[in-house]
ChimeraX commands (.cxc) that place a marker at each C-alpha (Angstrom):
marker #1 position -10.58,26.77,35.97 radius 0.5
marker #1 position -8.72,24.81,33.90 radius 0.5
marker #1 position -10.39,22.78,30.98 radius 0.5
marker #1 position -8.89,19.43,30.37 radius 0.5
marker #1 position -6.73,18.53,27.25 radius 0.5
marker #1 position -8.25,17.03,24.03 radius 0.5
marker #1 position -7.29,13.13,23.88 radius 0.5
marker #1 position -6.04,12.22,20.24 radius 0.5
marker #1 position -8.23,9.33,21.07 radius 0.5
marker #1 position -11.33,11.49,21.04 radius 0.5
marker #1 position -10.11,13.30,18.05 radius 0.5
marker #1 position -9.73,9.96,15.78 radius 0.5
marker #1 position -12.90,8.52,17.04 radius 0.5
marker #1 position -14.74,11.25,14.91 radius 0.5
marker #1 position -12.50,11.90,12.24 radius 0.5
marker #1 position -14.51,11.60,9.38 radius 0.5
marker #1 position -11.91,12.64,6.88 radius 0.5
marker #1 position -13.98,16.35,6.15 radius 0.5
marker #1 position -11.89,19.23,5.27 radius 0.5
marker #1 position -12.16,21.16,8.43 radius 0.5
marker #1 position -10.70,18.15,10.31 radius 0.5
marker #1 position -7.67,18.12,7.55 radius 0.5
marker #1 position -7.44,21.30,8.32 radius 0.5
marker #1 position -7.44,21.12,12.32 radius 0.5
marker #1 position -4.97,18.03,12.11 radius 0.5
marker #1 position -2.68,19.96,9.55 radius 0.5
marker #1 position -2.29,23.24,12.44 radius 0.5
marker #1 position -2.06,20.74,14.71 radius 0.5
marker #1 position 0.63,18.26,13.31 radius 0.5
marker #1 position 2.42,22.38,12.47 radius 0.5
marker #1 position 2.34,23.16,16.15 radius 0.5
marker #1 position 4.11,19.60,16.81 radius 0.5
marker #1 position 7.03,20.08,14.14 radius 0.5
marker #1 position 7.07,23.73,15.80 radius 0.5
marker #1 position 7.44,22.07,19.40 radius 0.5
marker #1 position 10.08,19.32,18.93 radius 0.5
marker #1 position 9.71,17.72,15.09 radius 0.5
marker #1 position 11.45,14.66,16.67 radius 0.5
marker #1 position 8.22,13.53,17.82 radius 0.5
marker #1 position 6.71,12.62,14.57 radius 0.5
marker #1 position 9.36,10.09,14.01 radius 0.5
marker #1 position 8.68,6.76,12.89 radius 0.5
marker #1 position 11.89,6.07,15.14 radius 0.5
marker #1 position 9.52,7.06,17.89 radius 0.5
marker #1 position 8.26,4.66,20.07 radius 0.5
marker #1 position 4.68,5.47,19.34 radius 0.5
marker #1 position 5.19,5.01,15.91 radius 0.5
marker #1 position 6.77,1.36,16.39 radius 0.5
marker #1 position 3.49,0.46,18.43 radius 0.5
marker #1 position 0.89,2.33,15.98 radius 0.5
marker #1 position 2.16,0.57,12.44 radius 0.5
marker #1 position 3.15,-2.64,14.56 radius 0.5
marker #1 position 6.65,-2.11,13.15 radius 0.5
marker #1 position 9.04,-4.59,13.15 radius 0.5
marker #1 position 5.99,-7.49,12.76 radius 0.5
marker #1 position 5.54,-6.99,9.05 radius 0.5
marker #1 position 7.85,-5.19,6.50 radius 0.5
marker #1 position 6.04,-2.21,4.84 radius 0.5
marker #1 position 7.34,-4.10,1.35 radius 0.5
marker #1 position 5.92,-7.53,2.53 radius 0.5
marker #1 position 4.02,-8.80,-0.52 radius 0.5
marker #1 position 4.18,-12.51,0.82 radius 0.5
marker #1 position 0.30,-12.73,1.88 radius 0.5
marker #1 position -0.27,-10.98,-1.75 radius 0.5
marker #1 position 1.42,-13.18,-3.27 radius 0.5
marker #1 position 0.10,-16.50,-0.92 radius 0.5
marker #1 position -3.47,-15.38,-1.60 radius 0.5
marker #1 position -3.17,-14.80,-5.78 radius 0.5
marker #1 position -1.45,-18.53,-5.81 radius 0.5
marker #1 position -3.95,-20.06,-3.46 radius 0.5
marker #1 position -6.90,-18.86,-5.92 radius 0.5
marker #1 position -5.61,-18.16,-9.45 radius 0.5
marker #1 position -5.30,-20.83,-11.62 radius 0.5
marker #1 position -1.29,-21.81,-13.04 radius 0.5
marker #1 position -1.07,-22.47,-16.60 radius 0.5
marker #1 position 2.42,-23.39,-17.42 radius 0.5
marker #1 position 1.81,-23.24,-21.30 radius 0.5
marker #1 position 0.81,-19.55,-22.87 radius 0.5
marker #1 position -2.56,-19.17,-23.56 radius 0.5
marker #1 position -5.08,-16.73,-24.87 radius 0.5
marker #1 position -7.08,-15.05,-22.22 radius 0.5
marker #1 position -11.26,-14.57,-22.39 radius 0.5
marker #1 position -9.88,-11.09,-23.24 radius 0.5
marker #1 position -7.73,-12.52,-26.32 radius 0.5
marker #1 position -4.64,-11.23,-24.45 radius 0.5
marker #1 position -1.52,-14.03,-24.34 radius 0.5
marker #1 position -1.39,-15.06,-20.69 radius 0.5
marker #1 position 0.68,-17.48,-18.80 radius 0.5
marker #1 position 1.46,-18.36,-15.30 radius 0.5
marker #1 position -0.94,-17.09,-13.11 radius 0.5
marker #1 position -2.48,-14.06,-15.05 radius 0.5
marker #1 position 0.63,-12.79,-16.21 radius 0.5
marker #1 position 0.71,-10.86,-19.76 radius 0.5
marker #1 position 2.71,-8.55,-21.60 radius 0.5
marker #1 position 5.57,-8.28,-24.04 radius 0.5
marker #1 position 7.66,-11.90,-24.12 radius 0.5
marker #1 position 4.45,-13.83,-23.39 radius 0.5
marker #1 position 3.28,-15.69,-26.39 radius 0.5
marker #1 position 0.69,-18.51,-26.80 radius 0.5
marker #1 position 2.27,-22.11,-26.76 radius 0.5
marker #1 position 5.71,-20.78,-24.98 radius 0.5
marker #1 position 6.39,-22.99,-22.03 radius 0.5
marker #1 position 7.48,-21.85,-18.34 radius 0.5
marker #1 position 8.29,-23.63,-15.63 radius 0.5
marker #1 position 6.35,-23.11,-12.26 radius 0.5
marker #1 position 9.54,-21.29,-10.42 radius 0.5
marker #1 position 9.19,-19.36,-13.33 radius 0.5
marker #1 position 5.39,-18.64,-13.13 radius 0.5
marker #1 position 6.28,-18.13,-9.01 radius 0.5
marker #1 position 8.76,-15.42,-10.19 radius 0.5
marker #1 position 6.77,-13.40,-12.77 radius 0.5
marker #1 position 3.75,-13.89,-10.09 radius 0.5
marker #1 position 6.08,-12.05,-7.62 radius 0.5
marker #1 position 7.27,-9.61,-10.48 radius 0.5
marker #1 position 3.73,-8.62,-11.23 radius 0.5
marker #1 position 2.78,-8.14,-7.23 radius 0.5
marker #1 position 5.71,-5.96,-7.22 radius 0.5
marker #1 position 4.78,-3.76,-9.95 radius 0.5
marker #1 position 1.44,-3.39,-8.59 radius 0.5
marker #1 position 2.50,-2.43,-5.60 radius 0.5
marker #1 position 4.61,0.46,-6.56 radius 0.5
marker #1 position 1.79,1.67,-8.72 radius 0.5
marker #1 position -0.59,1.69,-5.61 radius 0.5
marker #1 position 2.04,3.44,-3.48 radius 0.5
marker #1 position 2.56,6.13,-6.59 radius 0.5
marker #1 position -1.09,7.16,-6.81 radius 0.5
marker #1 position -1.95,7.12,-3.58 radius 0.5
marker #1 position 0.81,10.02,-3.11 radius 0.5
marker #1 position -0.37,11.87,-6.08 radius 0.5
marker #1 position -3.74,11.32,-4.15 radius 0.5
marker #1 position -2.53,12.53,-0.76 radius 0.5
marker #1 position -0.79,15.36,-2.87 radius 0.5
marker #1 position -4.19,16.66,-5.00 radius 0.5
marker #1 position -6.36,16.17,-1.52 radius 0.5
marker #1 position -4.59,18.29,0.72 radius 0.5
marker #1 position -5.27,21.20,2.48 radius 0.5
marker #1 position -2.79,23.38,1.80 radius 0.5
marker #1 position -3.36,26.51,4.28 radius 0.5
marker link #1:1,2 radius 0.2
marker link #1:2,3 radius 0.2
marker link #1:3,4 radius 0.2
marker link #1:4,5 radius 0.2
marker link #1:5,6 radius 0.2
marker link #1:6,7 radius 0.2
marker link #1:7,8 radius 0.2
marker link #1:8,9 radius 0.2
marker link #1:9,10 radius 0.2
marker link #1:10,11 radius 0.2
marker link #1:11,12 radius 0.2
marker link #1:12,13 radius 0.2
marker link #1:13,14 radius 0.2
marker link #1:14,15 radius 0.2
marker link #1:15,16 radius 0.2
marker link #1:16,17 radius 0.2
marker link #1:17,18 radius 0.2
marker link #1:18,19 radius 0.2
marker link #1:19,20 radius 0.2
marker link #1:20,21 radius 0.2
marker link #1:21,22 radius 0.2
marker link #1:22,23 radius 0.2
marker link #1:23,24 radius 0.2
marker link #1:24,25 radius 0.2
marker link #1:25,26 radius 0.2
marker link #1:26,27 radius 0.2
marker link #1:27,28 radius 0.2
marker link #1:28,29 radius 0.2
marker link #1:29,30 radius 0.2
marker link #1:30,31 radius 0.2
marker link #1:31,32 radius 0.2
marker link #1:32,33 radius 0.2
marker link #1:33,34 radius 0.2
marker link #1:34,35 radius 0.2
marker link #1:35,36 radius 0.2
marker link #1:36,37 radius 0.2
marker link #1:37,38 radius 0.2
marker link #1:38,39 radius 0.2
marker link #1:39,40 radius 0.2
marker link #1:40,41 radius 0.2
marker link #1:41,42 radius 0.2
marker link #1:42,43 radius 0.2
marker link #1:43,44 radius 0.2
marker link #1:44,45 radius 0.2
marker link #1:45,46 radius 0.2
marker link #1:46,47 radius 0.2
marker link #1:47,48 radius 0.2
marker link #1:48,49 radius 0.2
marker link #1:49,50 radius 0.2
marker link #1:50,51 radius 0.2
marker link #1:51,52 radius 0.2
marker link #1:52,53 radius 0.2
marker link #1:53,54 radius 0.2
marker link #1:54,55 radius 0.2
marker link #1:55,56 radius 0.2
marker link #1:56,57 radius 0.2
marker link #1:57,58 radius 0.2
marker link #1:58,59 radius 0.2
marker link #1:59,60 radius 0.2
marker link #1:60,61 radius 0.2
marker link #1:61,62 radius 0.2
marker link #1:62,63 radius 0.2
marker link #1:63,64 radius 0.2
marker link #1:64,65 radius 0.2
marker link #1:65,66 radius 0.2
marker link #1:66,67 radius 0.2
marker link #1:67,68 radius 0.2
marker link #1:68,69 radius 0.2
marker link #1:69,70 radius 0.2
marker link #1:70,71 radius 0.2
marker link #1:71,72 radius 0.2
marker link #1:72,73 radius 0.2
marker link #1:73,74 radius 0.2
marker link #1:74,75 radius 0.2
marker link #1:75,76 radius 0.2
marker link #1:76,77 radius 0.2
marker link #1:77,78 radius 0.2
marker link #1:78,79 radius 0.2
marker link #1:79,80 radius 0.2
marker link #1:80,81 radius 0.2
marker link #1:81,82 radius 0.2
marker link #1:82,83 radius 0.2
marker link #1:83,84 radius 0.2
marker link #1:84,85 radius 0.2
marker link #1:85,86 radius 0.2
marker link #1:86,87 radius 0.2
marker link #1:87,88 radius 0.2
marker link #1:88,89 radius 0.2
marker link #1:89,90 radius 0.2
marker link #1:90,91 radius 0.2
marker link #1:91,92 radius 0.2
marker link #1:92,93 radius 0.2
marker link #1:93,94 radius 0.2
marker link #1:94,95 radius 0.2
marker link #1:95,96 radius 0.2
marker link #1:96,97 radius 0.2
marker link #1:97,98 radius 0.2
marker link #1:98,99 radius 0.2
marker link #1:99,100 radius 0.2
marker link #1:100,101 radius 0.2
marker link #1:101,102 radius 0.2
marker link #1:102,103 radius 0.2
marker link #1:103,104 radius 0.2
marker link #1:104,105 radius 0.2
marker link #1:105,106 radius 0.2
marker link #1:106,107 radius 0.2
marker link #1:107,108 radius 0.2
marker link #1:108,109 radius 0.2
marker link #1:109,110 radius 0.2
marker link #1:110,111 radius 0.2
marker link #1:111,112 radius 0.2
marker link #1:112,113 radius 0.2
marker link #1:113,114 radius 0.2
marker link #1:114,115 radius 0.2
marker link #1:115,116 radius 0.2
marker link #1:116,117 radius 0.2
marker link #1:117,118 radius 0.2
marker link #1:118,119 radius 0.2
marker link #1:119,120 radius 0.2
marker link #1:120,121 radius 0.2
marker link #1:121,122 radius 0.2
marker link #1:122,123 radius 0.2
marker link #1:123,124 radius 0.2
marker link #1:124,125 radius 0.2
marker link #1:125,126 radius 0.2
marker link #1:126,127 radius 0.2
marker link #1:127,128 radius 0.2
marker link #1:128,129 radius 0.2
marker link #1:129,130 radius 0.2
marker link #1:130,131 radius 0.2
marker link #1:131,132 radius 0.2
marker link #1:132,133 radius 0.2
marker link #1:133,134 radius 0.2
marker link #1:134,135 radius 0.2
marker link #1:135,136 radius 0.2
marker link #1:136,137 radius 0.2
marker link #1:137,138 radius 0.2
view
């Protein structure tokens, strides 16, 4: 008698992210590269339909960027933050940024963007030195 396949479908329903699953997907994910390691692709078809790709760029920091200016306040003139920190724009500090300088708001737009930018690539680092310290390495 034959028993049926597992479904991936069953198998992400109870993922719970515990090390024996990391372990079980990394053997499994092995056998796949050992099979045809064209598969994993994200040229593949199911890859396209799983991240939605082509609908958003993986670098789109517009809805970021739309939310921070919907809800942050602009201040065109430099300021001194609750924190005492010289701010201007829309939260934006650092070196160049001095109290009573003047920006325009393309300007404040542009360091917004800047900052979001930053930010991001920060995210994307540690969550790879995450990913790196977390796995299972057999």
């Amino acid at each position: 008698m034959t028993k049926a396949p597992v479904r991936l479908t069953d198998l992400f329903k109870y993922f719970k992210n515990l090390p024996h699953q990391q372990a079980a997907l990394h053997l499994l994910e092995e056998a796949i590269f050992k099979a045809d390691d064209s598969l994993m692709g994200r040229d593949q078809e199911w890859f396209k339909v799983w991240s939605q790709a082509g609908k958003q760029p993986d670098n789109d920091l517009q809805p970021a960027f739309d939310i921070i200016r919907k809800w942050e306040g602009c201040r065109l003139e430099g300021y001194l933050c609750a924190a005492s920190i010289p701010t201007i724009g829309y939260g934006h500090t650092g070196a160049g940024v001095s109290v009573g300088m003047k920006i325009t708001q393309a300007d404040a737009e542009a360091l917004l963007m800047s900052d979001i930018e930053r930010f991001a690539r920060l995210l994307i680092i540690r969550s790879r030195c995450h990913l790196i310290t977390t796995s299972v390495v057999p």
